[in-house]
C-alpha positions as CSV (number, residue, x, y, z in Angstrom):
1,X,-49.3,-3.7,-13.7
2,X,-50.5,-0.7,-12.3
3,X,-49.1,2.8,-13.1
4,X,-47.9,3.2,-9.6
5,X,-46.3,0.2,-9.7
6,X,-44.7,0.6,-12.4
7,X,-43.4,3.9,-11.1
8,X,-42.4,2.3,-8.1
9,X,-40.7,-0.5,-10.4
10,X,-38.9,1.6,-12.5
11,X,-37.5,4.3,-9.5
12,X,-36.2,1.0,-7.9
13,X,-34.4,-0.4,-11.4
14,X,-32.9,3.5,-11.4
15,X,-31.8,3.5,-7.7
16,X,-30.1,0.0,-8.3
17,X,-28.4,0.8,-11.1
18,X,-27.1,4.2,-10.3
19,X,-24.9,2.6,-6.6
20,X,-24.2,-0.6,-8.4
21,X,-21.0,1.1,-9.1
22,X,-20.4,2.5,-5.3
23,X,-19.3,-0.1,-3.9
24,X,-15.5,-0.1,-2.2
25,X,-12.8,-2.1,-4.2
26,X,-11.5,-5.4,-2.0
27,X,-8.0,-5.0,-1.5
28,X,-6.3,-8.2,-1.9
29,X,-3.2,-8.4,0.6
30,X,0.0,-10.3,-0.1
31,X,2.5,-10.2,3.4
32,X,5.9,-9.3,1.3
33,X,9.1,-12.2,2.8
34,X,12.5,-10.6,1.8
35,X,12.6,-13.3,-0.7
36,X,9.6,-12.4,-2.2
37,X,10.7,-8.9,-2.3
38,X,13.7,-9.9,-4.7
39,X,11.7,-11.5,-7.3
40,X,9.0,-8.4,-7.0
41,X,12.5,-5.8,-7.8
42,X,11.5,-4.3,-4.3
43,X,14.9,-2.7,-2.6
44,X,14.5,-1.7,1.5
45,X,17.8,0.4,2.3
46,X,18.3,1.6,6.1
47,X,20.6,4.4,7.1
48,X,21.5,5.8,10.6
49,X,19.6,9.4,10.5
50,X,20.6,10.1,14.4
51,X,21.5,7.9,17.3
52,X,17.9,6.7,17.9
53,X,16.8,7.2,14.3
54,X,16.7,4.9,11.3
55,X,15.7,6.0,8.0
56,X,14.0,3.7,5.6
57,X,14.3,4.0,2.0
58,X,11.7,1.7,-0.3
59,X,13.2,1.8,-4.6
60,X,11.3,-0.3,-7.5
61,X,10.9,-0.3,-11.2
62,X,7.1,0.1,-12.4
63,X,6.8,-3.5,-14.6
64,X,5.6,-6.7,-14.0
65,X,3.0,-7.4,-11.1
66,X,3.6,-3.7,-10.1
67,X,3.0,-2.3,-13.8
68,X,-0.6,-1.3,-12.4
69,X,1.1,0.9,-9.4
70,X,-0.9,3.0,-7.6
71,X,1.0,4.4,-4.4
72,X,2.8,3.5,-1.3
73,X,0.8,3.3,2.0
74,X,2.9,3.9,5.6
75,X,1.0,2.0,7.9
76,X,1.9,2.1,11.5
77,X,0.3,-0.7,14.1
78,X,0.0,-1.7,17.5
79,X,0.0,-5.6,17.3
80,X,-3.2,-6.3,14.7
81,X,-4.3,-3.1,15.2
82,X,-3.8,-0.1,12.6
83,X,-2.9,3.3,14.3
84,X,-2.2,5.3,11.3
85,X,-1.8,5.2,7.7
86,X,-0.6,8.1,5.4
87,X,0.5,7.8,1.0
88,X,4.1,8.4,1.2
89,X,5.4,11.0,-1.7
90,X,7.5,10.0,-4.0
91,X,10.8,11.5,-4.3
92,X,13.1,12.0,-7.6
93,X,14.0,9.2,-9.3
94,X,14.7,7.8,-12.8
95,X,11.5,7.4,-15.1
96,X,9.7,4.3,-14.3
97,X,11.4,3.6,-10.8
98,X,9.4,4.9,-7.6
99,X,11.7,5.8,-4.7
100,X,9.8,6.9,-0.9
101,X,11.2,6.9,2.4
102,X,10.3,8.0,5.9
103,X,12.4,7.7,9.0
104,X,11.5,6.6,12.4
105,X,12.7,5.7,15.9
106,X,14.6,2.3,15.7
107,X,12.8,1.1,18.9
108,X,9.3,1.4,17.4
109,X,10.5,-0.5,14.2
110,X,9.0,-3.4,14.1
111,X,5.1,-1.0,14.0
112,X,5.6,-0.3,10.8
113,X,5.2,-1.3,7.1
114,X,4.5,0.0,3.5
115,X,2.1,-1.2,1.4
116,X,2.7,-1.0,-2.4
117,X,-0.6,-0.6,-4.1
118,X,-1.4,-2.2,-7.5
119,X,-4.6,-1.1,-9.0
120,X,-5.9,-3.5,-12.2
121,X,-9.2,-1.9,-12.4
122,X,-11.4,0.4,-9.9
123,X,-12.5,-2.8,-8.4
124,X,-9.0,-4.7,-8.2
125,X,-6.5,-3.9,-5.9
126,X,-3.8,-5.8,-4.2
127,X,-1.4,-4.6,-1.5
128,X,2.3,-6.0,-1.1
129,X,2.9,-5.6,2.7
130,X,6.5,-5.2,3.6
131,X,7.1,-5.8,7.8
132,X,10.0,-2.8,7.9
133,X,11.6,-4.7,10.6
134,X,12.2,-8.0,8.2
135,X,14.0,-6.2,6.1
136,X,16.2,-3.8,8.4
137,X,19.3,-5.4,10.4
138,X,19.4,-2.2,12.9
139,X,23.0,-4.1,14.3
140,X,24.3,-2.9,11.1
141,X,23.4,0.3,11.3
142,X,26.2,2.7,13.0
């Protein structure tokens, strides 16, 4: 082997090394039933906040599959498609429960969901996806 090859061979094994780490984290998704939501400690509450408004409160302890948590994603869609997505803030709570909340027009309901982000490692995540409108009988709602 050649000294420019070598060169050439050894930039290469640099270059490789240094992005093996880049890469983006697969997020794996689990769609949230109400059921499913029980045995994860995950609590949806809905108020009437106006005549046309709902708001939507989301309460959980930190333990079990969501000891690793990360945040709470709002994700808004049209059909399949994502519109928007914003890290909701959590509010005051009790050490080691995470309470968030956002409110929104009852007729668009059923666009949105929150996604509670577990993160094992910087290459593991998952994302529990609650459908808003599963969990949210507007009827009872005055």
């Amino acid at each position: 082997m050649n000294a420019k090859t070598f060169v050439a061979a050894f930039i290469a094994a640099i270059f490789l090394a240094s992005t093996a780490n880049l890469g983006f984290a697969l997020e794996e998704i689990e769609i949230v039933t109400p059921a499913r939501a029980k045995e994860l400690g995950l609590e949806i509450r809905a108020h009437a906040a106006g005549p046309d408004v709902v708001r939507v409160e989301l309460e959980f302890e930190v333990k079990g599959e969501l000891q690793n948590y990360s945040r709470v994603a709002l994700e808004i869609h049209d059909a399949e498609k994502l519109i928007s997505t914003s890290t909701l803030r959590e509010e005051p709570a009790k050490p080691g429960r995470i309470i968030v909340g956002f409110a929104a027009d009852r007729a668009t309901l059923n666009k949105f969901t929150l996604k509670v982000v577990t993160q094992d490692s910087p290459r593991s995540r998952a994302g529990h996806v609650l459908r808003i409108h599963e969990f949210v009988d507007l009827t009872k709602l005055r």
